[in-house]
C-alpha positions, 0 to 999 in steps of 0.5 A: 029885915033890918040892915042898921048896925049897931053903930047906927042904932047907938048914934040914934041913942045918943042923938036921942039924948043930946037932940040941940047938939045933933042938929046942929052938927052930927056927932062923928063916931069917934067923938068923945061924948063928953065933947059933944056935950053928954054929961054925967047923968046923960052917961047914965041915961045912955047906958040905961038907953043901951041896955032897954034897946039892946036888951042887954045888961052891961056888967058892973065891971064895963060901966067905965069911962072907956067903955062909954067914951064915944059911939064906936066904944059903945057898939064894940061894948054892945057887941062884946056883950051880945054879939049878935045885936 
């Protein structure tokens, strides 16, 4: 049984999507991802990334900038949607 939380697997993501940046420097929880380097098409990637992994379908109406804006974002958005991700 695994004990990672969610905020853990969507730091693994978004490492996953930005590989030279997380190296260098861990990409805190709070961050703003477009800080860390995550650009627009990144952003996409990401929620498709979140979606696959999570196997969850963000609605229409949370794909916004907010709801994307950093890994503890995108776990309350996860969890929001799949309370038990």
């Amino acid at each position: 049984m695994s004990t990672t939380t969610v905020d853990e697997r969507v730091a693994r993501i978004v490492a996953g999507l930005l590989p030279e940046r997380a190296r260098e420097n861990p990409i805190a929880i709070d961050e703003p991802l477009m800080s860390a380097g995550l650009n627009s098409l990144g952003m996409v990637n990401l929620l498709l990334e979140i979606e696959a992994n999570f196997n969850i379908t963000v609605p229409t109406k949370l794909v916004a900038p907010k709801s994307f804006r950093s890994i503890y974002s995108i776990a309350r958005l996860i969890e929001s949607i799949a309370p038990t991700a």
